[in-house]
C-alpha positions as CSV (number, residue, x, y, z in Angstrom):
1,X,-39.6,16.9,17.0
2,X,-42.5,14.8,15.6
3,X,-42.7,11.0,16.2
4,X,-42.6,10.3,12.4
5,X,-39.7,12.6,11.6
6,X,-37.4,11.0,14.4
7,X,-38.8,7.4,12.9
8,X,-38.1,8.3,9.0
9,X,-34.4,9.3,9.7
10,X,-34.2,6.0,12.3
11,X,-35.0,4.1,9.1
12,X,-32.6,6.0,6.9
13,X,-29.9,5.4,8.9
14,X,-30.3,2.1,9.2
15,X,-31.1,1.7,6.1
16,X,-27.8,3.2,4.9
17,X,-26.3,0.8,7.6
18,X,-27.1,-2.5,7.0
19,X,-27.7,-2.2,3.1
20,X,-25.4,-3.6,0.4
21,X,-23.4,-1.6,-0.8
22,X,-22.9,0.6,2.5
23,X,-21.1,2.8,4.2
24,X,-19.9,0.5,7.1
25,X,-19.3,-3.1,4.7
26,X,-17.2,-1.5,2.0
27,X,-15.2,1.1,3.1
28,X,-12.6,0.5,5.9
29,X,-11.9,2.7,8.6
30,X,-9.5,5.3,7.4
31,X,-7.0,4.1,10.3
32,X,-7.3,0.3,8.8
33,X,-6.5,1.6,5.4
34,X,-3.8,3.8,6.5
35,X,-2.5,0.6,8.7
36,X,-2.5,-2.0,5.6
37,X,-0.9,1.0,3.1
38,X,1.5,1.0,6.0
39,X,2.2,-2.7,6.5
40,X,2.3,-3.3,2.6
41,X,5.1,-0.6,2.7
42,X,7.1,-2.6,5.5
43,X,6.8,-5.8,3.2
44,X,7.8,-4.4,0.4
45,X,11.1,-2.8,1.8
46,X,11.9,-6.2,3.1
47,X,11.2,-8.5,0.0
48,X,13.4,-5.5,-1.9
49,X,16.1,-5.7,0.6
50,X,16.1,-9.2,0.5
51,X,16.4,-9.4,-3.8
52,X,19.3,-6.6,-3.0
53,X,21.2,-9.2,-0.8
54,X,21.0,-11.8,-3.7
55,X,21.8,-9.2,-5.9
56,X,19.2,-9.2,-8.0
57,X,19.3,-5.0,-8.2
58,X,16.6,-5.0,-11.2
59,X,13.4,-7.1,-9.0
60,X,14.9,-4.8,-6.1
61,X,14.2,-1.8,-7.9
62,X,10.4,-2.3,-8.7
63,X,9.9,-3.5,-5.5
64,X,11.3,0.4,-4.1
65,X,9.2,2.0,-6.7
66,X,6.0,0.2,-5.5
67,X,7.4,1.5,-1.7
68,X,7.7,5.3,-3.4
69,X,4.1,4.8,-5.0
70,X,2.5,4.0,-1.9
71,X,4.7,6.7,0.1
72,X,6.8,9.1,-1.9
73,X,8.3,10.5,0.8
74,X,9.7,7.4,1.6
75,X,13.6,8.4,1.5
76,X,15.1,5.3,2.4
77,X,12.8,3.7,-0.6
78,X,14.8,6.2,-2.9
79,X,17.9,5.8,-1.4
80,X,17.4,2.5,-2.1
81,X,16.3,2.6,-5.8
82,X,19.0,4.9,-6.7
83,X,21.2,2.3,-5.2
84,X,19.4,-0.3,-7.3
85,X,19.5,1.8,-10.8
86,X,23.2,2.2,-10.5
87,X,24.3,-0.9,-10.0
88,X,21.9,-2.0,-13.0
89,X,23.4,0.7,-15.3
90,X,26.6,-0.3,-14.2
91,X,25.9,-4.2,-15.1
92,X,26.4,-5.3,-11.4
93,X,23.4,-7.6,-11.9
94,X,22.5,-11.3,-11.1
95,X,21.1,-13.3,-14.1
96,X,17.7,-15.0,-12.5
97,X,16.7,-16.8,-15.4
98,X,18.6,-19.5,-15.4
């Protein structure tokens, strides 16, 4: 290969590298992204279980729905809405804005 063709694509690359609005500063690894979608999941499910527990069924619920957004094959997450939307329907629900 010619020197200049090997030093053009040396460029590019590092071009595409270190410039703003690149590959490698504004796109996470799709392992990192996968981790934090899977993290934010975990949080979720807890701060929902936790409104459960109070008995606050209705904040529960959107915090499940967020869970099935994120992963809809999340069956606990249903389980747990369905949970939710029958105790709102059924009026088994803690006023929180007193």
């Amino acid at each position: 290969m010619k020197p200049w063709i090997r030093a053009c694509g040396l460029l590019t690359a590092a071009f595409l590298l270190t410039a703003p609005g690149g590959y490698s500063q504004d796109r996470p690894a799709p392992a990192v992204e996968a981790e934090s979608l899977a993290r934010t999941a975990i949080d979720l499910m807890g701060h929902g279980k936790r409104l459960l527990g109070q008995g606050d069924a209705r904040h529960a619920a959107m915090e499940f729905e967020k869970v099935i957004q994120f992963d809809p094959s999340n069956s606990a997450a249903a389980d747990l809405l369905s949970q939710c939307i029958a105790a709102v329907s059924c009026g088994v629900v803690q006023d929180t804005t007193r």
